[in-house]
Kinemage of the C-alpha trace (Angstrom):
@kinemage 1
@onewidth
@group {chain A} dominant
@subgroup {mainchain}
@vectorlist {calphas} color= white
{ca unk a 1} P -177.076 -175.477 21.245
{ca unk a 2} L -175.872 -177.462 18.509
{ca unk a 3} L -174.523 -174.847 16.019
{ca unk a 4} L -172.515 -173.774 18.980
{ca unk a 5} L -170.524 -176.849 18.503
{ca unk a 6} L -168.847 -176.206 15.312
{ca unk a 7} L -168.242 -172.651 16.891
{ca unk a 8} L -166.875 -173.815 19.546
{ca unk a 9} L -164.633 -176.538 17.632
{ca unk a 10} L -163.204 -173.556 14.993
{ca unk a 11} L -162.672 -171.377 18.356
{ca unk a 12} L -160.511 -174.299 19.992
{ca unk a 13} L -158.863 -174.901 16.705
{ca unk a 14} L -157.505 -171.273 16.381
{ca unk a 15} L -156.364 -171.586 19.708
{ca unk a 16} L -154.366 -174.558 19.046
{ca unk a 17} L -152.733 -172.965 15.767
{ca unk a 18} L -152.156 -169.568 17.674
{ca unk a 19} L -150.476 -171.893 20.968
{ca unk a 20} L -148.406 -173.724 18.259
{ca unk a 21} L -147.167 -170.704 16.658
{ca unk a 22} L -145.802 -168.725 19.680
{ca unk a 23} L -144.164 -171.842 21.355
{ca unk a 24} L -142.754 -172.131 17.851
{ca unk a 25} L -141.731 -168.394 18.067
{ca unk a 26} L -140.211 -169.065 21.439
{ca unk a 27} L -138.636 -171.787 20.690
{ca unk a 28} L -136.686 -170.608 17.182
{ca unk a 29} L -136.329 -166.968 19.198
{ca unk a 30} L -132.275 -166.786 18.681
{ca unk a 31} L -130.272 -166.327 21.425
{ca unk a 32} L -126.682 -164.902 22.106
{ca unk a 33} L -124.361 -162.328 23.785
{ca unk a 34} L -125.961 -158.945 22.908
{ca unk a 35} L -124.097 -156.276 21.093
{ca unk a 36} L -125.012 -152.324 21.219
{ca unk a 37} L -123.294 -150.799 17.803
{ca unk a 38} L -120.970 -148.293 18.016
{ca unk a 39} L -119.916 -145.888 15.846
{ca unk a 40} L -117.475 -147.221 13.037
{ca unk a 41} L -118.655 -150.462 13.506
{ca unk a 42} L -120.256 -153.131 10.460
{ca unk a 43} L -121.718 -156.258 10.345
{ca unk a 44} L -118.436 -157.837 8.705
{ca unk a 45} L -116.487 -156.441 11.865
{ca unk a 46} L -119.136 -158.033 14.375
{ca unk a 47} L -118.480 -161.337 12.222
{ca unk a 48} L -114.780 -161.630 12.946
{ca unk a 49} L -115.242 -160.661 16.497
{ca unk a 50} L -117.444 -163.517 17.591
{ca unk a 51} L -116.534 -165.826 14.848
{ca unk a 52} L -120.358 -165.652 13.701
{ca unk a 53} L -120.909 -165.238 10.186
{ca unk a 54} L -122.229 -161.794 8.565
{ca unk a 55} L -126.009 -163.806 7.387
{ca unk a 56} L -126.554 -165.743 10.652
{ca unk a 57} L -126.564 -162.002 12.359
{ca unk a 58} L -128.052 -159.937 9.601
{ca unk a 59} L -131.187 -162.753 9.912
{ca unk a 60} L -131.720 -163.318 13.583
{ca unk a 61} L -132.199 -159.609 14.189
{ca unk a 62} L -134.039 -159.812 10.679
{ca unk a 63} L -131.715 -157.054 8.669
{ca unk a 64} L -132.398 -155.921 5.525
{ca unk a 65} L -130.180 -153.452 4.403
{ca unk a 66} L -126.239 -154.169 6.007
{ca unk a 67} L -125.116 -150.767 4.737
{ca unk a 68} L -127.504 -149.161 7.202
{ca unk a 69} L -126.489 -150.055 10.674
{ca unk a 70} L -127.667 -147.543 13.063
{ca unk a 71} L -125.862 -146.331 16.363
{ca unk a 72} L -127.257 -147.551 19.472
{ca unk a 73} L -129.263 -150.475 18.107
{ca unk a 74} L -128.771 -153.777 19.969
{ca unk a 75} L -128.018 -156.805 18.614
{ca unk a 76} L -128.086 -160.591 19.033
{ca unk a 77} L -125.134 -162.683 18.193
{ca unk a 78} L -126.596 -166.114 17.754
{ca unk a 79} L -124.822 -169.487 18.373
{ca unk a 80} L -121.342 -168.193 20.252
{ca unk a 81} L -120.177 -167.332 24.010
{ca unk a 82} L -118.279 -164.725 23.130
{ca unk a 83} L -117.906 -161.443 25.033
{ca unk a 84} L -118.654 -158.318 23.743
{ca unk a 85} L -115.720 -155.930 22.952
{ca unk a 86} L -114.859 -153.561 25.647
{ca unk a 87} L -114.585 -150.833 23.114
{ca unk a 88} L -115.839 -149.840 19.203
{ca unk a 89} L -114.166 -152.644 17.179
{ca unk a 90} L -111.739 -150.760 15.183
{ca unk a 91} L -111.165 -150.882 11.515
{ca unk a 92} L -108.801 -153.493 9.902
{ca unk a 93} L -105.378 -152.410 9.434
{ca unk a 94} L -105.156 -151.246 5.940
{ca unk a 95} L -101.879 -152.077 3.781
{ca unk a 96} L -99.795 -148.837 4.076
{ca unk a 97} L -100.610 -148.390 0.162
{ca unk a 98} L -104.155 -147.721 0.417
{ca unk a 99} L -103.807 -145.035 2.759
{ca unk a 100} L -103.115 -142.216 0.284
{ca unk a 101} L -102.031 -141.861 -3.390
{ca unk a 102} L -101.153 -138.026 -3.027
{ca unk a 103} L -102.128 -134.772 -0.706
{ca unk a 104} L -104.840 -134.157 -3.641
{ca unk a 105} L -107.938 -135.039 -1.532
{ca unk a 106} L -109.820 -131.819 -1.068
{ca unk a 107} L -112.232 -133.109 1.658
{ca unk a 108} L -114.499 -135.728 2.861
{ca unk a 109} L -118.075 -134.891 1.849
{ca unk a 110} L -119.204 -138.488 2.622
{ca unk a 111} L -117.575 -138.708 6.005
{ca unk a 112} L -119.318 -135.423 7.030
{ca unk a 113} L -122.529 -136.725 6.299
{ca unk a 114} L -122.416 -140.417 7.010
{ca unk a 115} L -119.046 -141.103 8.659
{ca unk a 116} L -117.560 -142.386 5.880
{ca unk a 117} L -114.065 -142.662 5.252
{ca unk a 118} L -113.089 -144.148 1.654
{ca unk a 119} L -109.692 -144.672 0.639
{ca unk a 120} L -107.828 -145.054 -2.311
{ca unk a 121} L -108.343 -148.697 -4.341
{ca unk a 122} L -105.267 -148.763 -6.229
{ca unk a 123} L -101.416 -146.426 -5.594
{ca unk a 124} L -100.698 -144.437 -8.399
{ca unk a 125} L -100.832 -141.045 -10.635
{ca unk a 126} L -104.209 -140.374 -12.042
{ca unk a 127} L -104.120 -140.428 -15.814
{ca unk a 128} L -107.603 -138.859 -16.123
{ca unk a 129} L -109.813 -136.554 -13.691
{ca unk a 130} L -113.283 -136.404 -13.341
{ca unk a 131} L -115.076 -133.804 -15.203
{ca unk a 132} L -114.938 -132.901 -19.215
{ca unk a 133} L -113.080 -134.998 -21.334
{ca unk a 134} L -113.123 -134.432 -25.216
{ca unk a 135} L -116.583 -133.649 -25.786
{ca unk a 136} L -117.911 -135.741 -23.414
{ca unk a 137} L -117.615 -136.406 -19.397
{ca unk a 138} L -115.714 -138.352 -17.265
{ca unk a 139} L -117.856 -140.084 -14.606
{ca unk a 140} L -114.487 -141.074 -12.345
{ca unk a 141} L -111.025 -141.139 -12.191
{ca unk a 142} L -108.629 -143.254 -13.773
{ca unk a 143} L -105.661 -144.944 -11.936
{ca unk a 144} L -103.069 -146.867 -13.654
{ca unk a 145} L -101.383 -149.932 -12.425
{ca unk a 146} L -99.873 -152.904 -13.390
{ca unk a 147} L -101.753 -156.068 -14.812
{ca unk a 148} L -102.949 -158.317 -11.606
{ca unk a 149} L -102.732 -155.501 -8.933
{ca unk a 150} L -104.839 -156.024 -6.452
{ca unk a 151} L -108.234 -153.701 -6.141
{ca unk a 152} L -109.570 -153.068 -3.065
{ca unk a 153} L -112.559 -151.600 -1.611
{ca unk a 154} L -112.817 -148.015 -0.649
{ca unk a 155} L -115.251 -148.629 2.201
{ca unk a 156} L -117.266 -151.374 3.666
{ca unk a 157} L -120.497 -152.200 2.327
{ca unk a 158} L -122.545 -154.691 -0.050
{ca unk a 159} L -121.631 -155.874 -3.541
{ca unk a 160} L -124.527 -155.365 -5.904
{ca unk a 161} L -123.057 -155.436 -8.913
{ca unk a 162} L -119.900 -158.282 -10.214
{ca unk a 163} L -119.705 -159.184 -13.673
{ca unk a 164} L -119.898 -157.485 -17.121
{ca unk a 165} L -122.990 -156.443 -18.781
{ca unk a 166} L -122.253 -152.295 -18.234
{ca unk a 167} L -121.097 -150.997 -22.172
{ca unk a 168} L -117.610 -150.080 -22.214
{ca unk a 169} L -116.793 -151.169 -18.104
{ca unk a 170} L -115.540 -154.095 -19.227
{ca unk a 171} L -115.461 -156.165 -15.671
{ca unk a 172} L -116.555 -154.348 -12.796
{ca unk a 173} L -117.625 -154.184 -9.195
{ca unk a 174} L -120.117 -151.656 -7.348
{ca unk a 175} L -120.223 -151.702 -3.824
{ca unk a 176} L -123.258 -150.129 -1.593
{ca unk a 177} L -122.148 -148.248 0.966
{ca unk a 178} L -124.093 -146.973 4.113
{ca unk a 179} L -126.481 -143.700 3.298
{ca unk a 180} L -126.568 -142.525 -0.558
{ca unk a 181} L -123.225 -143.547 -1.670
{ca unk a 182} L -121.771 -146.658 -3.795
{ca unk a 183} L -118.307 -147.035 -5.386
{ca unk a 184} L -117.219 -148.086 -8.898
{ca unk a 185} L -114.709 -150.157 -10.021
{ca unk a 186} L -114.321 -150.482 -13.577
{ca unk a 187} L -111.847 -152.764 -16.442
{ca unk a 188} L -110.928 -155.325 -13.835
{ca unk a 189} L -109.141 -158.042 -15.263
{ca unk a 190} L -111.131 -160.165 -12.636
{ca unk a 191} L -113.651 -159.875 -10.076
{ca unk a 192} L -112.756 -161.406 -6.315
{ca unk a 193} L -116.431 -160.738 -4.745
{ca unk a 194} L -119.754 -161.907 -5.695
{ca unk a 195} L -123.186 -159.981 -5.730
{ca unk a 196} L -124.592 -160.050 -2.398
{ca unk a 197} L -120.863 -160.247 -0.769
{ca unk a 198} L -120.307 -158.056 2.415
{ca unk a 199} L -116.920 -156.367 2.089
{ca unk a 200} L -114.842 -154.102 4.267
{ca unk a 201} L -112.822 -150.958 3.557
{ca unk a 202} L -109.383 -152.019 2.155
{ca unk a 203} L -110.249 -155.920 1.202
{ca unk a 204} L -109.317 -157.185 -2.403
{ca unk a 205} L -112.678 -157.117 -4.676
{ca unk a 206} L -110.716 -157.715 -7.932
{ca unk a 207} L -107.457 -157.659 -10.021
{ca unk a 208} L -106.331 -154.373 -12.908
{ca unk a 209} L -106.960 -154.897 -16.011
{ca unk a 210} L -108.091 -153.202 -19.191
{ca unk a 211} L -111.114 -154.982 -20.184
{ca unk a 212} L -113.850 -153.278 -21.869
{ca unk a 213} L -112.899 -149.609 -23.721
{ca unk a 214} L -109.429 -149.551 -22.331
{ca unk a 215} L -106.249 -148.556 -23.462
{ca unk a 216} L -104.302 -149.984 -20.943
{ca unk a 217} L -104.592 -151.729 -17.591
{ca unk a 218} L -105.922 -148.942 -14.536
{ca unk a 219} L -108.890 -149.373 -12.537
{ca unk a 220} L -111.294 -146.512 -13.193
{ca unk a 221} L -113.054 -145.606 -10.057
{ca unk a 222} L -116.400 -143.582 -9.433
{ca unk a 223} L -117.916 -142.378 -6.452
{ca unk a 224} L -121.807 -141.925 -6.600
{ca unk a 225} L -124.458 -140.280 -4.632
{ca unk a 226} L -127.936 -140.880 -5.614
{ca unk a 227} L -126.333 -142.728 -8.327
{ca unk a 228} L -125.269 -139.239 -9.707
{ca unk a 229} L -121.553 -139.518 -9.914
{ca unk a 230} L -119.568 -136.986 -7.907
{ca unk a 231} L -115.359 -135.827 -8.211
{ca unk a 232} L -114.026 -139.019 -5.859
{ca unk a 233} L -111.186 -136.181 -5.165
{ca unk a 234} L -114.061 -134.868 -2.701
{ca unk a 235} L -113.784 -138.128 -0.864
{ca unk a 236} L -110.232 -139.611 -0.714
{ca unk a 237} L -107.236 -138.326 1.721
């Protein structure tokens, strides 16, 4: 009987702990309106509808990758009263100038397959393609534009990359999109975003410039798939 004791003293012990830890659970269990995502929708859009911010949703329904939001999942929007939207929550306006540079888009590869829908970052006439220059290859396109204009993102997603540190890039900004694809920004003058920032399609990430290997201020701009860079012609309007 008495090694049953200290049997018997672990057993209530463990219950204790396990008690403890799922009326903590219950009690830290966020709570909120709850939102069923639509198609179009991103955590950045969600944000400005209930006023919550993008982290205090991505971690009570314990999100790890923003850029991959799926249809049909439900939501909780902690700490706010709001009412969920009647309809999809549509894009932000875009300025009228990031609609389209020219009728030289040749399709929409990315929107097929993910419902993507880039636009252009900067207005102007390309200066270089994508595809063989010299005796090498051009990764991207290059855009030229005047010192300070503003850059904006081709499509919502995450910043994982802000800074220098990439050879002959000078300044630049790569933003994750949702499924394989990421944008490139490239000789910005100066980055508006940090690593780790959620952004949405048409919002200022940086400023033209020409740093790194440039001959003048343009923003060159890459579209990637698999990190393997494909023509961003493919992509744009």
């Amino acid at each position: 009987m008495g090694s049953l004791a200290p049997r018997s003293l672990v057993g209530w012990r463990v219950g204790v702990v396990l008690a403890a830890l799922v009326l903590g659970a219950c009690a830290t269990r966020p709570t909120g309106p709850e939102h069923v995502v639509r198609r179009g929708e991103s955590l950045y859009r969600l944000s400005l509808h209930y006023g919550v911010s993008v982290d205090d949703i991505r971690s009570a329904n314990d999100i790890r990758d923003v850029t991959a939001l799926q249809v049909g999942r439900r939501l909780v929007i902690p700490g706010t009263a709001a009412e969920p939207p009647a309809a999809s929550l549509t894009a932000i306006a875009q300025p009228r100038e990031t609609r389209s540079v020219a009728s030289v888009g040749r399709g929409g590869r990315a929107r097929r397959e993910t419902g993507l829908d880039f636009v252009w970052p900067v207005t102007g006439k390309l200066s270089s393609k994508y595809g063989r220059r010299g005796r090498g290859r051009h990764q991207g396109i290059d855009i030229p534009a005047k010192r300070g204009t503003p850059v904006r993102a081709a499509e919502a997603g995450r910043v994982i990359h802000s800074g220098g540190g990439l050879g002959d890039y000078g300044q630049v900004v790569i933003v994750k999109h949702a499924g394989r694809y990421s944008t490139v920004y490239a000789h910005n003058r100066r980055n508006r975003v940090r690593k780790g920032e959620f952004v949405e399609r048409g919002q200022v990430i940086a400023e033209v410039g020409a740093t790194g290997n440039a001959s003048g201020p343009h923003v060159h701009f890459e579209v990637r798939r698999d990190r393997r860079p494909e023509d961003p012609l493919m992509h744009l309007p």
